[in-house]
N, C-alpha and C positions, 0 to 999 in steps of 0.2 A: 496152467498153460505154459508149456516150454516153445523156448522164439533160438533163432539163430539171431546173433550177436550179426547186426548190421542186415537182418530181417533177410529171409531166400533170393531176392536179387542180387546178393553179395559175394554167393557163388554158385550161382545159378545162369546158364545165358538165355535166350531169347525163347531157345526150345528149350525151356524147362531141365537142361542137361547141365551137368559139372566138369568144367574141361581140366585137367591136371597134366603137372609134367613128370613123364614115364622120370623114376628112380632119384625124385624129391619128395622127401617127406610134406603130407598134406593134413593141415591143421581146422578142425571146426571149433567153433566158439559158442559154447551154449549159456543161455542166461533162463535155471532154473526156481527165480526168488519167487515167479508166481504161477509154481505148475504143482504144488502142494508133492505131498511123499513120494516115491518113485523112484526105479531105477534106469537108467539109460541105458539098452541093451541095441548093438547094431551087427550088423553081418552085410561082405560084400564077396559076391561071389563074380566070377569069370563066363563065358560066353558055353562051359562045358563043364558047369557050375560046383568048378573047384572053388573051395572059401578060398580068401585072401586075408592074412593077417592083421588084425587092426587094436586098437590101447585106448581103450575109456578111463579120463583121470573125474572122479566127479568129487567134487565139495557139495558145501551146505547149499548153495545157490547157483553153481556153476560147474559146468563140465564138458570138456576136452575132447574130443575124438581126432584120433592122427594114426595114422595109415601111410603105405607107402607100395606104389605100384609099379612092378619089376618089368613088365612089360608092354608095350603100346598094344592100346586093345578099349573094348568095350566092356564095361563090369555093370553088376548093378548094385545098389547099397538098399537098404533096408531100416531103418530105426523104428524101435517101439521106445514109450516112454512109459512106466508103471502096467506093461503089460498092452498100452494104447497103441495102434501107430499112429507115428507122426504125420503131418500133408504133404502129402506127392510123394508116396512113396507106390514102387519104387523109383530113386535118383537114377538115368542113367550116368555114368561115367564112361566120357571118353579121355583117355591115355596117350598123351602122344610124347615123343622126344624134345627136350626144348630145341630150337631153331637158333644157328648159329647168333643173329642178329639178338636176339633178348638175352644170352648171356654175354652179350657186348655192350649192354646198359650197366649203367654204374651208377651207384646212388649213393651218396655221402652227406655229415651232418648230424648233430646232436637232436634234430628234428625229427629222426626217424626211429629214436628208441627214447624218446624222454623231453617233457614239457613241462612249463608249470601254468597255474592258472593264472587268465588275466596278463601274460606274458609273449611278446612273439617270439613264435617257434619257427626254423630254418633249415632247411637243407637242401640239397643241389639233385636234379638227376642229367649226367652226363651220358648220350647219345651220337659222341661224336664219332665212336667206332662202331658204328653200326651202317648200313648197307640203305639209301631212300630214307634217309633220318631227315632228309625237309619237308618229307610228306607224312610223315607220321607225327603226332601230338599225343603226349603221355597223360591217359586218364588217374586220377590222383581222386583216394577218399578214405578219411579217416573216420573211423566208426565208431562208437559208443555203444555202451550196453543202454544206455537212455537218450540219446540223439548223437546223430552226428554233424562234426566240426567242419567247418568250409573251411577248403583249402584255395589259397589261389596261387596260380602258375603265373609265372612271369619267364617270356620267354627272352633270351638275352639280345642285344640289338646288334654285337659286335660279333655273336657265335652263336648263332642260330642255333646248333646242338646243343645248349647250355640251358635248363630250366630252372627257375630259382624259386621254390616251392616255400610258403610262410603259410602261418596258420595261430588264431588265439585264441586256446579252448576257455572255456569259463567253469565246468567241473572234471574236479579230478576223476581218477579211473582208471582200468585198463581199457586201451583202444588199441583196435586195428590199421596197420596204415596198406590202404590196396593200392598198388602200381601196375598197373596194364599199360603195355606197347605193342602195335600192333596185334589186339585184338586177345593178346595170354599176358597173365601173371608175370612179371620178371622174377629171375633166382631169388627166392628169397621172402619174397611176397606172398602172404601178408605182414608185416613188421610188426611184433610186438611192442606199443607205444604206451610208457608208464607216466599219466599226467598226474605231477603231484598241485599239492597245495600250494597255496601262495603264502610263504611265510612272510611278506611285509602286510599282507591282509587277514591274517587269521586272526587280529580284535573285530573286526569286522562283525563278527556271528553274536559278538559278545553284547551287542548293542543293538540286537532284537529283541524284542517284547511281545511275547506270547500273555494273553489273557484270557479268562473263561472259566467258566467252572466244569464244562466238559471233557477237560485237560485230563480230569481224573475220574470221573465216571461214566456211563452211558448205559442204554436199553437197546438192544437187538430190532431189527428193525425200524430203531428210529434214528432220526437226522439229529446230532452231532454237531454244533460249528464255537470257533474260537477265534477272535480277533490277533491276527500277526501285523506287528509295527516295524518294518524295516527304514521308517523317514531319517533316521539318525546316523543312516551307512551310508555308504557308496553303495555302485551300480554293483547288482551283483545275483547271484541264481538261488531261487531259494525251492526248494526241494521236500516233499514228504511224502511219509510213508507208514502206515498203519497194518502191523501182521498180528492177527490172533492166533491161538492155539492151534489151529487148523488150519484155518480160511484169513485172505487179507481183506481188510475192511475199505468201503471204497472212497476214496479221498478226492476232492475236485476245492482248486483253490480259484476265489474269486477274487480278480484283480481291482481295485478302487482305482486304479491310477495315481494316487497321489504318497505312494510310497506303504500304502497298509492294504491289507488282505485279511477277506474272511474265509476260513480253512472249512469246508465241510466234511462230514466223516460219516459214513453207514455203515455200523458193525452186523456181522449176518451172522454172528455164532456169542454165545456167553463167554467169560470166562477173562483171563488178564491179558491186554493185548498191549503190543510194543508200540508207541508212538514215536517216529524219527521225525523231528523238523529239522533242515540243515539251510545252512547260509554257504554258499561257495564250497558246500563241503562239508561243511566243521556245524559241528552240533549248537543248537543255538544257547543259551540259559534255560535248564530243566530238562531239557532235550538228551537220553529219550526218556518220554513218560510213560508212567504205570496206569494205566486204562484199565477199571477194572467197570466190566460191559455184562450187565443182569439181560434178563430175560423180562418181557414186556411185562408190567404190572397186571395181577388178575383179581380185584379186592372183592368178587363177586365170590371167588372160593372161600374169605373169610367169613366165619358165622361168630354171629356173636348171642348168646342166649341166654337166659337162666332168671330167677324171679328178681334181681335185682335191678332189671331193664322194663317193669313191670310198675304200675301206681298201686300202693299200699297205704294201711296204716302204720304209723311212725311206731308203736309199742311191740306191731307184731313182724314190722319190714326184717325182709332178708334181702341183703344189701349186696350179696354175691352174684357175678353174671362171669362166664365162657367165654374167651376170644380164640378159637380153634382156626389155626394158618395152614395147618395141611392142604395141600393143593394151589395153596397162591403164590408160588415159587418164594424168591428170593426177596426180602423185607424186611421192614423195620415195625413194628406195630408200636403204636403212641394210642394212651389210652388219657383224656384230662375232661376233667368234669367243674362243673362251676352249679352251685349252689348258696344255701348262706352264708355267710362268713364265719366260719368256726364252725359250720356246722354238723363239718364232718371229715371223716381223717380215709385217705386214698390207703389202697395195701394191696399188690401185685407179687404173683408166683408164679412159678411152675406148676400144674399136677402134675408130670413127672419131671423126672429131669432130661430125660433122651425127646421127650414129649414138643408134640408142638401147641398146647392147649396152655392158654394160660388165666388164672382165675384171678379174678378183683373182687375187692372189698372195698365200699367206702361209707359203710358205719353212721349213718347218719345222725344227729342227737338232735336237729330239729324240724318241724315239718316247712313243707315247702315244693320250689321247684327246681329241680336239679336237671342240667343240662348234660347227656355225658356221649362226647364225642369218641368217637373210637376210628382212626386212621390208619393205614396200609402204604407206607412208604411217603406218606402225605395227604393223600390221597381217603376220600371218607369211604368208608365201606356201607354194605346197604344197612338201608335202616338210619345210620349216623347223621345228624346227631340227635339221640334219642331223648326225647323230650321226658321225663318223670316227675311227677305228682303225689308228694307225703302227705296226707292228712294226719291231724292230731287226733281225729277221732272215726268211730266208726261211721256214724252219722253221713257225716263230711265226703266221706269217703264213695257209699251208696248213692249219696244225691248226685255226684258227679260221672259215676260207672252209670246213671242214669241219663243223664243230658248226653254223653257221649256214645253210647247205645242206640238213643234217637237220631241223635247227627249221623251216625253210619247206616240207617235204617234210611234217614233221606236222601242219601249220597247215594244206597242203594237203586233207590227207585230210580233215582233223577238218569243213573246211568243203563238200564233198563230201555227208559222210553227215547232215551239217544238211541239205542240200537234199534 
């Protein structure tokens, strides 16, 4: 999903229109970190639908559109994004000349190209050379690609023209700063504003405590979560973000109140995904982590077979049985048996080596009863854990395939006259 930086309100007016000033270059701000692969393509044409020249600068997350309209007029613009269009298209644009009075505004101050966080930021807009400057009041808002910062106006008590604009962001960025007077843009607007970090706060991150074991693995479709400890900082924004290979995984952090958070996380695709936790910015301890997110467990695809998972006797037992993983995706298979003590020695293989079958031996040298569990990621597969029965003799062996035969003969019936 591609968003305009400071969402369509920002330059958009009431009817859904774009107003610009004829022969100022005019800048859009796109924030593409969660619109997946894609190219930004736009076209603006004129009322007699000559195109009008325009420059897409795009990075990995973000991209630029800047244009520049020679004449007052009505145009229309157009964006598609990976072949999509974008909403409300088409923009109309109207054009017009700036108005003596707005380039008689003045705006000065390190507030208007450059903050840091956690720090007040300043700067003036001066209206004193402008034309009904007591009746007008200059709208002020600085943007972020992830919220934006209040700004407040102070109007002066001695010079009424004089507004004394402060602001104190808490994460860094690039931001936009908008100045409207009387109802357009001043020259120059929107200000490119670079909020850096706060270098008396950047230990700060250092003294969070992330825990969990989900930190480093997960399953596709399932919930995800990790206990964060921020009680040991100052007041400060703490921020994440989870991108898979394709798709971003969906993150929602729940506040405790009391200075700790538990992070939830739903990954919608397999595969290694980036995990960013940030404190004011800045990466916490471990941050980012390595996610590596399977596909839901399926242990019903494992079979496991062969006469070794069968009751025998002890002189003639074949002690080999099948654990075949094809179809149950991504796994660990744990095979552990418990019988007499000594009574017998475990032995795992491949049948091939590209294979996903793998065969056991466990040899038995005395009779008895051996238990042998066979697991899929943890998790018991059907049948597990299967119950087995050595006999020393043959005897031994019949009288039992006998009482067992009867018991499923009456287990038979009984469930018969249930139906």
């Amino acid at each position: 999903r591609i968003r305009i930086v400071g969402g369509w309100q920002s330059i958009l007016d009431s009817q859904n229109r774009m107003r610009i000033i004829t022969n100022e270059e005019k800048k859009i701000y796109f924030d593409t970190s969660h619109a997946g692969p894609g190219i930004l393509k736009a076209n603006i044409r004129d009322v007699e639908n000559a195109s009008i020249p325009l420059r897409i600068d795009q990075q990995d997350s973000s991209a630029i559109l800047s244009f520049i309209i020679l004449q007052d007029g009505k145009y229309d613009l157009t964006m598609t994004y990976a072949d999509n269009s974008l909403p409300n298209m088409p923009i109309r644009i109207i054009s017009t000349s700036i108005s003596f009075d707005r380039s008689k505004v003045k705006v000065h101050g390190r507030g208007t190209y450059e903050a840091r966080v956690n720090e007040e930021a300043e700067f003036t807009i001066d209206t004193s050379r402008t034309s009904n400057s007591s009746t007008n009041k200059p709208i002020v808002r600085l943007i972020g690609a992830q919220s934006d910062v209040d700004v407040r106006i102070h109007q002066s008590e001695k010079n009424r023209n004089i507004f004394r604009c402060s602001y104190k962001p808490i994460i860094p960025g690039d931001y936009l700063l908008s100045i409207i007077w009387a109802e357009r843009e001043i020259p120059g607007s929107p200000f490119r504003v670079n909020i850096l970090p706060n270098i008396n706060n950047n230990h700060e991150a250092s003294k969070v405590i992330c825990t969990g074991d989900d930190l480093r693995t997960g399953t596709v479709g399932k919930e995800m979560k990790c206990l964060i400890d921020t009680r040991a900082t100052t007041q400060g924004e703490l921020t994440v973000y989870c991108q898979g290979i394709n798709k971003t995984a969906f993150c929602r952090l729940f506040d405790h109140r009391d200075g700790t958070y538990t992070l939830f996380i739903k990954p919608e695709e397999s595969g290694r995904h980036i995990l960013t936790i940030k404190y004011n910015g800045e990466n916490v301890p471990g941050s980012p982590y390595i996610v590596k997110v399977s596909n839901a467990l399926n242990t019903s695809e494992v079979r496991v077979f062969g006469p070794g998972i069968e009751h025998g006797v002890l002189s003639t037992f074949q002690s080999h049985f099948f654990c075949e993983t094809k179809g149950a995706g991504t796994g660990q298979l744990t095979v552990k048996i418990r019988g007499p003590k000594g009574g017998f020695h475990v032995e795992m293989q491949r049948k091939h080596l590209q294979d996903r079958t793998i065969i056991c031996r466990y040899n038995p040298i005395e009779s008895g009863l051996y238990l042998i569990s066979v697991k899929w990621s943890g998790k018991h597969v059907y049948g597990s854990p299967f119950h087995i029965h050595i006999f020393k003799c043959q005897e031994h062996f019949d009288q039992f395939q006998y009482q067992l035969n009867a018991y499923r003969l009456v287990e038979q019936k009984q469930n018969e006259e249930l139906e």
